[in-house]
N, C-alpha and C positions, 0 to 999 in steps of 0.2 A: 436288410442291407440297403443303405441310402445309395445313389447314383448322384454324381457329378458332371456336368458338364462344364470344359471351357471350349466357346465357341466365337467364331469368326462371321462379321457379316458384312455387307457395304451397300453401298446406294444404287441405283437402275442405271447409273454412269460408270459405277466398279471403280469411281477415284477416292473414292476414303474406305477406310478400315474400323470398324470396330471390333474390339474383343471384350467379351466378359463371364461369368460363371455363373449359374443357378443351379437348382434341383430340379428346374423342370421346364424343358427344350421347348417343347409344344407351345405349353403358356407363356414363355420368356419371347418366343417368335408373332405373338400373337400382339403380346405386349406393344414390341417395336411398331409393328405393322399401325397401330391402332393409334400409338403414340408421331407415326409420322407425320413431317412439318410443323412438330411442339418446339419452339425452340428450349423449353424448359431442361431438359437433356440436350446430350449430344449426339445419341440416334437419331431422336427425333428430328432434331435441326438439321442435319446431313442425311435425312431419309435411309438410314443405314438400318433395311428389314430384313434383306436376301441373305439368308443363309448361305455361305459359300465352304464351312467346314467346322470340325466339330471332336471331340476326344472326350471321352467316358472315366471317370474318374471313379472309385467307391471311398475313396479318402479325398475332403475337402479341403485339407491345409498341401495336400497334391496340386489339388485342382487349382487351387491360389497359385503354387509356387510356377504353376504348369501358365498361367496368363502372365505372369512377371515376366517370364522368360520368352514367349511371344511378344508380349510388349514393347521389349528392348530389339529383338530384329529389328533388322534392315526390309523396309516393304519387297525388293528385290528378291 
């Protein structure tokens, strides 16, 4: 059984947001971290590494449908 993640992260100032989905939290946070100050992305450019939240999915067209719907919130 595969595991899903859609997670939440932002920058060491906590004014921008990212969200997105992978199989695998650990290497996906290591990624960002390593990727910070790339402007090649959009983590990387807004230093978005800190994990601030996170939801477990076993179904990936969940897990997509589950960041579309974060996406559209209101940051509030």
């Amino acid at each position: 059984m595969n595991t899903y993640y859609v997670y939440i992260t932002t920058n060491p100032r906590k004014n921008v947001l990212y969200t997105g989905v992978t199989n695998n939290l650990r290497q996906r946070m290591n990624q960002h971290y390593e990727n910070k100050g790339k402007s090649e992305t959009f983590a990387g450019k807004y230093y978005c590494y800190n994990l601030i939240y996170f939801e477990e999915f076993t179904d990936i067209k969940q897990a997509i449908e589950r960041e579309k719907e974060i996406k559209i919130l209101r940051r509030e």
